[in-house]
C-alpha positions as CSV (number, residue, x, y, z in Angstrom):
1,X,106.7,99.2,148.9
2,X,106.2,96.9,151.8
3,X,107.4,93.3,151.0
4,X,106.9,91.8,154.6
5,X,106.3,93.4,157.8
6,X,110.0,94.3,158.6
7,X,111.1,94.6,154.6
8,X,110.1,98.2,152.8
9,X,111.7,98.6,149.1
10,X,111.8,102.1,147.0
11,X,109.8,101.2,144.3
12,X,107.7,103.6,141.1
13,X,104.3,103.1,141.2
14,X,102.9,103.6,137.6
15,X,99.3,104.4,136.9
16,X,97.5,102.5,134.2
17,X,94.6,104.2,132.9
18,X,90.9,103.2,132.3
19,X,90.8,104.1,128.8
20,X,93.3,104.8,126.3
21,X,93.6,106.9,123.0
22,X,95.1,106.5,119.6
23,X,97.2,109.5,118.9
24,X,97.6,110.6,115.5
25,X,101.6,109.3,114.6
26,X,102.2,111.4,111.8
27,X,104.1,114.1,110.8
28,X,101.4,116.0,109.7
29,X,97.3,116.8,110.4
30,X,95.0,115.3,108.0
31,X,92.6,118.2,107.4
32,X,88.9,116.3,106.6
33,X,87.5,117.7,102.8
34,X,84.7,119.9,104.1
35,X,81.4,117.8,103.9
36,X,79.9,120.2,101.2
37,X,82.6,119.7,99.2
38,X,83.2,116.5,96.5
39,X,86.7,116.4,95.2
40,X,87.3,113.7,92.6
41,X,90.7,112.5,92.9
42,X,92.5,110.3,89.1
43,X,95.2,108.3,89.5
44,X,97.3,105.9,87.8
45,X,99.8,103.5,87.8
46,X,103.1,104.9,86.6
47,X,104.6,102.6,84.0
48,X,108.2,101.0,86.0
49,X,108.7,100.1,82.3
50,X,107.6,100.5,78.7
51,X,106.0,97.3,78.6
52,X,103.9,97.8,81.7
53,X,100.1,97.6,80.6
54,X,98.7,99.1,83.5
55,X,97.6,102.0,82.5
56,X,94.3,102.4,83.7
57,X,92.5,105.3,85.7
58,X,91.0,105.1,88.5
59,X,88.6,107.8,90.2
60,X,88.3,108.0,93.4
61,X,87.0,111.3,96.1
62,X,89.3,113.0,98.7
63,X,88.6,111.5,102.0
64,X,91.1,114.3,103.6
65,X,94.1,116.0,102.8
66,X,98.1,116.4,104.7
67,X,101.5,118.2,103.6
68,X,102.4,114.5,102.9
69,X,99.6,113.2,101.6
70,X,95.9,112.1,101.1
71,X,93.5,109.4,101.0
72,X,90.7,108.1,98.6
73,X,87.6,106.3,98.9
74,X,86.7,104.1,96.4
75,X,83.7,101.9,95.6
76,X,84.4,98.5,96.7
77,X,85.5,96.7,93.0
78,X,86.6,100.1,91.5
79,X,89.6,100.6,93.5
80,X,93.5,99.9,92.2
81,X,95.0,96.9,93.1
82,X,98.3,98.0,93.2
83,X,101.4,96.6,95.9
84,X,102.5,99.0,98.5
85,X,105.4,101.3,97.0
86,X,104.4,101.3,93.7
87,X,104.3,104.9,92.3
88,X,101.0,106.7,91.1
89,X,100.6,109.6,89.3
90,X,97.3,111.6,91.3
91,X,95.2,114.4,89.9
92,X,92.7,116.5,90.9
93,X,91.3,119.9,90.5
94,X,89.5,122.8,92.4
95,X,87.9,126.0,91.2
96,X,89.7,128.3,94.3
97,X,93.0,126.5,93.9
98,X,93.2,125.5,90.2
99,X,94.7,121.9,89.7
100,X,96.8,119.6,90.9
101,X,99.3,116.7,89.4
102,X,101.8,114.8,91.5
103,X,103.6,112.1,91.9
104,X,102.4,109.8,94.8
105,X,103.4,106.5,96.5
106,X,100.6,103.7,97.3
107,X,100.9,103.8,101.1
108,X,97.8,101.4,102.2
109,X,94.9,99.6,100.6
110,X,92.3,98.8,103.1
111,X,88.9,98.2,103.0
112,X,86.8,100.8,105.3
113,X,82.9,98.9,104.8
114,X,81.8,96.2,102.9
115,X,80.9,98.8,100.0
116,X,84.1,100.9,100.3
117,X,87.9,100.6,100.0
118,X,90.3,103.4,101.3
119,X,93.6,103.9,99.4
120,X,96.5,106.3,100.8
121,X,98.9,108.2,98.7
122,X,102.6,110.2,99.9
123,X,103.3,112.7,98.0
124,X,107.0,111.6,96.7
125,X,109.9,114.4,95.5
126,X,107.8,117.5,96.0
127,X,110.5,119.3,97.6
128,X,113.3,118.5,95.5
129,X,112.5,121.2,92.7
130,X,111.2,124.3,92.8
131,X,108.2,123.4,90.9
132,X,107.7,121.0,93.3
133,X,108.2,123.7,96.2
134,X,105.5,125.9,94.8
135,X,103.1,123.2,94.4
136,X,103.4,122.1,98.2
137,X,102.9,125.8,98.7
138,X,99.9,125.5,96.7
139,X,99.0,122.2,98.9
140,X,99.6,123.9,102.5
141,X,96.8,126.4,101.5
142,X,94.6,123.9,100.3
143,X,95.3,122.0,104.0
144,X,94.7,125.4,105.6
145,X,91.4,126.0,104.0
146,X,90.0,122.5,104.8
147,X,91.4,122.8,108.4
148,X,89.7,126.0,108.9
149,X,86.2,124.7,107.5
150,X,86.7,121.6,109.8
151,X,87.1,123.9,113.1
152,X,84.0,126.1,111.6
153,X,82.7,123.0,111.9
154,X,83.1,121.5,115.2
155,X,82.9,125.4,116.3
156,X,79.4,125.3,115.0
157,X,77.5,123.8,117.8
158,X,79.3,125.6,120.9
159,X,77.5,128.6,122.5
160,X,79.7,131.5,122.8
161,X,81.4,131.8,126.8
Protein backbone atom coordinates (compact mmCIF):
# COMPACT_ATOMS: atom_id res chain seq x y z
CA UNK A 1 0.00 0.00 0.00
CA UNK A 2 1.65 3.21 -1.14
CA UNK A 3 1.83 5.78 1.66
CA UNK A 4 3.98 8.41 -0.21
CA UNK A 5 5.96 8.18 -3.32
CA UNK A 6 9.08 6.53 -1.77
CA UNK A 7 7.07 4.68 1.30
CA UNK A 8 5.08 1.16 0.24
CA UNK A 9 3.56 -0.82 3.36
CA UNK A 10 2.26 -4.67 3.28
CA UNK A 11 -1.08 -4.12 4.03
CA UNK A 12 -4.84 -6.68 3.63
CA UNK A 13 -7.11 -5.24 1.50
CA UNK A 14 -10.70 -6.40 2.68
CA UNK A 15 -13.62 -6.29 0.42
CA UNK A 16 -16.93 -4.91 1.76
CA UNK A 17 -19.80 -5.98 -0.06
CA UNK A 18 -22.85 -4.20 -1.58
CA UNK A 19 -25.41 -6.06 0.17
CA UNK A 20 -25.42 -8.29 3.02
CA UNK A 21 -27.49 -11.27 4.28
CA UNK A 22 -28.91 -12.45 7.53
CA UNK A 23 -27.86 -15.98 8.08
CA UNK A 24 -29.99 -18.13 10.03
CA UNK A 25 -27.87 -18.50 13.74
CA UNK A 26 -29.35 -21.43 14.91
CA UNK A 27 -28.70 -24.75 15.69
CA UNK A 28 -31.35 -26.02 13.81
CA UNK A 29 -33.67 -25.30 10.34
CA UNK A 30 -37.08 -23.99 10.99
CA UNK A 31 -39.13 -26.15 8.54
CA UNK A 32 -42.30 -23.63 7.48
CA UNK A 33 -45.95 -25.62 8.27
CA UNK A 34 -46.94 -26.38 4.76
CA UNK A 35 -49.50 -23.57 3.62
CA UNK A 36 -52.38 -26.15 3.34
CA UNK A 37 -51.91 -27.16 6.49
CA UNK A 38 -53.48 -25.24 9.94
CA UNK A 39 -52.00 -26.67 13.10
CA UNK A 40 -53.46 -25.17 16.29
CA UNK A 41 -50.88 -25.08 18.86
CA UNK A 42 -52.41 -24.76 23.30
CA UNK A 43 -50.23 -23.67 25.71
CA UNK A 44 -50.02 -22.69 29.19
CA UNK A 45 -48.36 -21.28 31.80
CA UNK A 46 -46.82 -23.90 34.07
CA UNK A 47 -47.67 -23.06 37.73
CA UNK A 48 -43.76 -22.06 39.51
CA UNK A 49 -46.08 -22.57 42.47
CA UNK A 50 -49.43 -23.76 43.86
CA UNK A 51 -50.63 -20.42 44.30
CA UNK A 52 -49.92 -19.31 40.78
CA UNK A 53 -53.39 -18.35 39.10
CA UNK A 54 -52.24 -18.35 35.69
CA UNK A 55 -53.64 -20.96 34.34
CA UNK A 56 -55.16 -19.95 31.27
CA UNK A 57 -54.97 -21.40 27.58
CA UNK A 58 -53.92 -19.82 25.01
CA UNK A 59 -54.41 -21.03 21.18
CA UNK A 60 -52.31 -20.07 18.91
CA UNK A 61 -51.21 -21.80 14.92
CA UNK A 62 -47.73 -23.20 14.09
CA UNK A 63 -45.88 -20.61 12.19
CA UNK A 64 -42.91 -23.34 11.59
CA UNK A 65 -41.34 -26.02 13.38
CA UNK A 66 -37.26 -27.02 14.53
CA UNK A 67 -35.55 -29.91 16.68
CA UNK A 68 -35.47 -27.14 19.31
CA UNK A 69 -38.46 -25.58 18.87
CA UNK A 70 -41.38 -23.58 17.30
CA UNK A 71 -43.21 -20.51 16.92
CA UNK A 72 -46.91 -19.28 17.13
CA UNK A 73 -48.91 -16.65 15.69
CA UNK A 74 -51.37 -15.16 17.73
CA UNK A 75 -54.10 -12.52 17.16
CA UNK A 76 -52.92 -9.35 18.46
CA UNK A 77 -54.77 -9.20 22.26
CA UNK A 78 -54.98 -13.06 22.44
CA UNK A 79 -51.49 -13.74 22.88
CA UNK A 80 -49.66 -14.69 26.55
CA UNK A 81 -48.06 -12.18 28.22
CA UNK A 82 -45.69 -14.13 29.90
CA UNK A 83 -41.62 -12.93 30.78
CA UNK A 84 -38.87 -14.59 28.83
CA UNK A 85 -37.94 -17.97 30.65
CA UNK A 86 -40.98 -18.69 32.06
CA UNK A 87 -41.96 -22.44 31.30
CA UNK A 88 -45.07 -23.38 29.11
CA UNK A 89 -46.57 -26.46 28.73
CA UNK A 90 -47.43 -26.70 24.51
CA UNK A 91 -49.81 -29.05 22.83
CA UNK A 92 -50.82 -29.82 19.65
CA UNK A 93 -52.04 -32.65 17.50
CA UNK A 94 -51.91 -34.15 13.88
CA UNK A 95 -53.78 -36.95 12.24
CA UNK A 96 -50.23 -38.50 10.47
CA UNK A 97 -48.23 -38.01 13.63
CA UNK A 98 -50.79 -38.35 16.49
CA UNK A 99 -50.14 -35.66 19.36
CA UNK A 100 -47.84 -33.86 20.93
CA UNK A 101 -47.33 -32.51 24.76
CA UNK A 102 -44.06 -30.85 25.91
CA UNK A 103 -42.61 -28.78 27.98
CA UNK A 104 -41.33 -25.50 26.38
CA UNK A 105 -39.49 -22.20 27.44
CA UNK A 106 -41.02 -18.64 26.31
CA UNK A 107 -38.09 -17.59 24.08
CA UNK A 108 -39.50 -14.22 22.43
CA UNK A 109 -42.74 -12.23 22.30
CA UNK A 110 -42.74 -9.92 19.45
CA UNK A 111 -45.29 -8.44 17.51
CA UNK A 112 -45.01 -9.34 13.61
CA UNK A 113 -48.19 -6.73 12.26
CA UNK A 114 -50.36 -4.55 13.92
CA UNK A 115 -53.01 -7.53 13.94
CA UNK A 116 -50.44 -10.29 14.95
CA UNK A 117 -48.07 -11.24 17.75
CA UNK A 118 -45.41 -14.08 17.26
CA UNK A 119 -44.40 -16.09 20.31
CA UNK A 120 -41.28 -18.62 20.35
CA UNK A 121 -41.13 -21.72 22.35
CA UNK A 122 -37.61 -24.25 23.15
CA UNK A 123 -38.46 -27.31 23.76
CA UNK A 124 -36.77 -27.86 27.39
CA UNK A 125 -35.54 -31.61 28.84
CA UNK A 126 -36.58 -33.63 25.87
CA UNK A 127 -33.53 -35.51 25.74
CA UNK A 128 -33.06 -36.26 29.23
CA UNK A 129 -35.52 -39.42 29.28
CA UNK A 130 -36.33 -41.82 27.08
CA UNK A 131 -39.87 -40.69 26.68
CA UNK A 132 -38.50 -37.65 25.93
CA UNK A 133 -36.02 -39.27 23.23
CA UNK A 134 -38.90 -40.85 21.43
CA UNK A 135 -40.92 -37.84 21.34
CA UNK A 136 -38.02 -35.74 19.65
CA UNK A 137 -37.91 -38.80 17.38
CA UNK A 138 -41.44 -38.32 16.81
CA UNK A 139 -40.58 -34.34 16.30
CA UNK A 140 -37.51 -34.87 13.67
CA UNK A 141 -40.18 -36.58 11.37
CA UNK A 142 -42.64 -34.13 11.74
CA UNK A 143 -39.55 -31.37 10.71
CA UNK A 144 -38.73 -33.78 7.88
CA UNK A 145 -42.22 -33.87 6.45
CA UNK A 146 -42.69 -30.05 6.65
CA UNK A 147 -39.13 -29.60 5.16
CA UNK A 148 -39.86 -31.77 2.34
CA UNK A 149 -43.34 -30.00 1.51
CA UNK A 150 -41.41 -26.67 1.71
CA UNK A 151 -38.79 -27.83 -1.06
CA UNK A 152 -41.94 -29.41 -3.09
CA UNK A 153 -42.73 -26.11 -2.75
CA UNK A 154 -40.16 -23.82 -3.93
CA UNK A 155 -39.40 -26.86 -6.41
CA UNK A 156 -42.77 -26.18 -7.91
CA UNK A 157 -42.17 -23.40 -10.25
CA UNK A 158 -38.63 -24.50 -11.75
CA UNK A 159 -38.71 -26.17 -15.22
CA UNK A 160 -36.88 -29.40 -15.21
CA UNK A 161 -32.86 -28.91 -16.78
Amino acid sequence: FPVSRSVEIPALKLLWPDQMYELQRRLFYRAPVPTQETVPVDIRRIASNENDSEARLYRGHMVDLSFGGLSLMFERGQHPRWDTDEMVDCAFSLDKEGSFSLDTRLRYCEQTSPQHMRVGLQFAGLENSTDGRELLDRLLGLCSRFQQAEQTRLNDGLSPI
